[in-house]
C-alpha positions as CSV (number, residue, x, y, z in Angstrom):
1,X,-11.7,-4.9,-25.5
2,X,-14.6,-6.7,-24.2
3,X,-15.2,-4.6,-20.8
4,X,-18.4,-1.9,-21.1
5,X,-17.6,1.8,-20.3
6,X,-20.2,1.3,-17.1
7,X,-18.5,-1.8,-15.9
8,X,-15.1,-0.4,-16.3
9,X,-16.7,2.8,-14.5
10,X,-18.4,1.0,-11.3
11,X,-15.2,-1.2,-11.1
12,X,-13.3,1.9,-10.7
13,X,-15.9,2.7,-7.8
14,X,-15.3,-0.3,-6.2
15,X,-11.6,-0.1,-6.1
16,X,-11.2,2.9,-4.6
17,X,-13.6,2.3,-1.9
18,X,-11.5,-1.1,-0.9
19,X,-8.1,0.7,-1.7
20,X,-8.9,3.3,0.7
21,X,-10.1,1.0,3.5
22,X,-8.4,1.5,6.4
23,X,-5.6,-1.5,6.7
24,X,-1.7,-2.0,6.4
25,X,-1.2,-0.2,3.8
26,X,-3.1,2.9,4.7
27,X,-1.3,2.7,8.2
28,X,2.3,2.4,6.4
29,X,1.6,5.1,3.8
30,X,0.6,7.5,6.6
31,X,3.4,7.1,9.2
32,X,5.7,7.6,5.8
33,X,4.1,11.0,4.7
34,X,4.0,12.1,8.4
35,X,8.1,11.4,9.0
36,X,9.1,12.1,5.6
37,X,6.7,14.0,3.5
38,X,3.7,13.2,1.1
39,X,6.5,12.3,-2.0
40,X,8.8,10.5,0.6
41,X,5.6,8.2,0.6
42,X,5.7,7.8,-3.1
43,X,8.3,4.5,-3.4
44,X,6.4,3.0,-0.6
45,X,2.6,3.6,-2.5
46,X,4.4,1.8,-5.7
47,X,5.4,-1.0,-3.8
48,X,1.4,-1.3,-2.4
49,X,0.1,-0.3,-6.0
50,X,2.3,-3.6,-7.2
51,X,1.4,-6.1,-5.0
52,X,-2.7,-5.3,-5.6
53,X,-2.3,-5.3,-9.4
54,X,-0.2,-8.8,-9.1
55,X,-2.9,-10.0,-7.4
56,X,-5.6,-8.7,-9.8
57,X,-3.4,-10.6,-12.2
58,X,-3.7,-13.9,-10.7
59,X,-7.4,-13.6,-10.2
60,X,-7.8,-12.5,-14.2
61,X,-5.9,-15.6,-15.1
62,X,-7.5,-18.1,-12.4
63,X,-4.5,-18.3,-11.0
64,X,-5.9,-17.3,-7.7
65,X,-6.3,-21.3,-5.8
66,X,-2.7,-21.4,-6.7
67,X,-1.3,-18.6,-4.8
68,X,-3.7,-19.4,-1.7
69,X,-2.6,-22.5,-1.9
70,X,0.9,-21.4,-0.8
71,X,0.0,-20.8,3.0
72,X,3.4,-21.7,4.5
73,X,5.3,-18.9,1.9
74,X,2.4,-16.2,2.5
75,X,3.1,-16.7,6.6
76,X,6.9,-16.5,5.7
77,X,6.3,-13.2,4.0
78,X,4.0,-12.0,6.1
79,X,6.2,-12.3,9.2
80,X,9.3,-11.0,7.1
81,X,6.9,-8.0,6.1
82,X,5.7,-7.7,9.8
83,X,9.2,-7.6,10.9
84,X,10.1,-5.0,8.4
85,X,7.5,-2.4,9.4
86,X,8.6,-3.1,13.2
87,X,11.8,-1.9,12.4
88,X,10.8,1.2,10.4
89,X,8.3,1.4,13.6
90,X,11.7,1.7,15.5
91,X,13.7,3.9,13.5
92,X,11.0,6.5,13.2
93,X,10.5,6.2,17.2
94,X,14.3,7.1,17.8
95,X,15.0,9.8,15.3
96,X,16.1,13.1,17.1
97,X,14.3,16.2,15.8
98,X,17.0,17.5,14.6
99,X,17.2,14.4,11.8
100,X,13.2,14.8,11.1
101,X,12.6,15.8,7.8
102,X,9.9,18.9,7.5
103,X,9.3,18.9,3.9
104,X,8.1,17.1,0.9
105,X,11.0,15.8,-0.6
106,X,12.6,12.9,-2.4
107,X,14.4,9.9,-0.7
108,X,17.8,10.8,-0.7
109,X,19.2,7.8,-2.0
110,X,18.0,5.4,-4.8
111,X,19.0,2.4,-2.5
112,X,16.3,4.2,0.1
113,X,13.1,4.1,-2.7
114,X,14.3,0.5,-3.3
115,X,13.9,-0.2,-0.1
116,X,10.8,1.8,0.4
117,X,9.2,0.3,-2.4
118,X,9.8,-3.3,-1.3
119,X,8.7,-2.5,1.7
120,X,5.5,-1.4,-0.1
121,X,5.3,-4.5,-1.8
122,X,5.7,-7.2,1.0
123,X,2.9,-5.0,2.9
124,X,0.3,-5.7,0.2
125,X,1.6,-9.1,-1.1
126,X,1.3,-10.2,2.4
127,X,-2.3,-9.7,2.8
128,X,-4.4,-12.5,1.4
129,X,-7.2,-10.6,1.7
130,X,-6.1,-8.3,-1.1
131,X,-6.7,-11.8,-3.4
132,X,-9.7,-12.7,-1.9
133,X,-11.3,-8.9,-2.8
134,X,-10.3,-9.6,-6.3
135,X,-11.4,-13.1,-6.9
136,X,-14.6,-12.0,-5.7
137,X,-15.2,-8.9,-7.4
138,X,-13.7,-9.4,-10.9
139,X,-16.8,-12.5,-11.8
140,X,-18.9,-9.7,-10.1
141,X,-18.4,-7.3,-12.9
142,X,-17.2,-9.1,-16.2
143,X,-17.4,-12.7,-17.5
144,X,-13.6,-13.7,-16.5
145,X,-13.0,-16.6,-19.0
146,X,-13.8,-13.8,-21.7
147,X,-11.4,-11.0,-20.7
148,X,-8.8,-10.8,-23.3
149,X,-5.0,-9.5,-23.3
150,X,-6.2,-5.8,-23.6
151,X,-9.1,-6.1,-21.1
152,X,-6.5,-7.2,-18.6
153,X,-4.2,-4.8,-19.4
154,X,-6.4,-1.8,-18.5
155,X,-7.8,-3.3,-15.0
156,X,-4.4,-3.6,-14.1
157,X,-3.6,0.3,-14.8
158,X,-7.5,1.0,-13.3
159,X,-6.1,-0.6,-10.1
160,X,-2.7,0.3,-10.3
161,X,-3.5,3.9,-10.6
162,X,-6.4,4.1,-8.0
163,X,-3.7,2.9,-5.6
164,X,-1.5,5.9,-6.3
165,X,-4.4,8.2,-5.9
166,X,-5.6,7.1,-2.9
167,X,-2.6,6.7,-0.8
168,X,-1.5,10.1,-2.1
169,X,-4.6,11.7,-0.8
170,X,-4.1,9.9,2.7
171,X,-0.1,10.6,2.3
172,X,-0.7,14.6,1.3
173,X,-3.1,14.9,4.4
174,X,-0.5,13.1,6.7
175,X,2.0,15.4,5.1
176,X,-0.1,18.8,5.3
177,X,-0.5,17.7,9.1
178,X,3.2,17.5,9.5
179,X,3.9,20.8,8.3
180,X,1.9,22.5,11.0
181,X,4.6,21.6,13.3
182,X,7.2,24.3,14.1
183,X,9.4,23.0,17.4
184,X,11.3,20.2,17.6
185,X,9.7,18.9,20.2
186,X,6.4,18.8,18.6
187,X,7.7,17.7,15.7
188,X,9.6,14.5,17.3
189,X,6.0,13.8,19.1
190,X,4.4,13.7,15.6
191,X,7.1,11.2,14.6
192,X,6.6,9.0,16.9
193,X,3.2,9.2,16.0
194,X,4.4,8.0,12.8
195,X,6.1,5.5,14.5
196,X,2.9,4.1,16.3
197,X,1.1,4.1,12.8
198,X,3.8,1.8,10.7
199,X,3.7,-0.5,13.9
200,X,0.1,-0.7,13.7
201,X,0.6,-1.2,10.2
202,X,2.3,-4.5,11.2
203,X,0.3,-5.9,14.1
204,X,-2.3,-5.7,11.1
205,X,-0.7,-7.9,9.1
206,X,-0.1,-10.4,11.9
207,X,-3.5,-10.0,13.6
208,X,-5.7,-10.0,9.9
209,X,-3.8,-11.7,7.8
């Protein structure tokens, strides 16, 4: 291992501020906790947590010109990912109160957290600007042509594990919100909330991407 304690420390910093920017993924993760619960949210904040640290992987290896090079498949993704968050958008609009879930609890299915955490994933992988943080800030920290195997290794659980944190933290707020709500009419307007949040979450992509 090549990378100092204090640059491993202020890289941690630094991903947690970006990771808990505002943006898709913050927007998708908080519709989820708000409709489903904080751990509902959990196969969805994988899916995000998987697409940064793929990126941080391409940037560690220089293989960062490459995958900005592919603009025609990003805009295909980022459309199909667009598209995908629409239609959650939809499905959380026209859910009855009476099918709104008021708890934390796990997807029912494991065809659901599949989904959930693809989902996830097309949301981060479909923001270049996720790549463009980490080609920037990795030569901003460590001498990238130097980082072995191992140093690798442990950015990739540093950022894969800051992106759990922090969209739990956003996902256990949403979630504590959500309790609050007793009727079912109160509870259908906070879904549709939701709803407004995960669209947001794709005009994002669209608008920013």
């Amino acid at each position: 291992m090549t990378i100092t304690t204090i640059q491993l420390f202020t890289f941690i910093i630094a991903v947690f501020i970006f990771i808990m920017t505002p943006g898709p993924g913050v927007f998708a993760t908080i519709a989820k906790a708000m409709t489903q619960g904080s751990w509902a949210a959990l196969p969805l904040i994988i899916g995000l947590a998987a697409g940064d640290t793929i990126y941080m992987v391409f940037s560690a290896y220089g293989l960062s010109a490459l995958a900005s090079n592919f603009n025609t498949l990003f805009t295909i993704v980022k459309f199909v990912g667009a598209g995908y968050l629409f239609y959650l958008a939809y499905k959380m609009w026209t859910t009855v109160p009476s099918e709104i879930i008021t708890g934390d609890i796990a997807l029912k299915s494991k065809n659901e957290g599949l989904k959930s955490v693809m989902s996830g994933f097309l949301v981060s992988i479909s923001n270049p600007k996720v790549i463009l943080f980490y080609i920037s800030l990795l030569p901003s920290f460590f001498p990238v042509t130097s980082l072995t195997g191992v140093d690798i290794t442990i950015l990739c659980l540093v950022i894969f594990s800051c992106a759990i944190i922090a969209m739990m933290m956003y996902a256990f707020m949403a979630s504590y919100a959500q309790k609050r709500l007793k009727s079912p009419k109160a509870r259908q307007k906070f879904n549709r909330v939701g709803s407004s949040f995960m669209g947001l979450a794709g005009t994002w992509l669209i608008a920013k991407g």
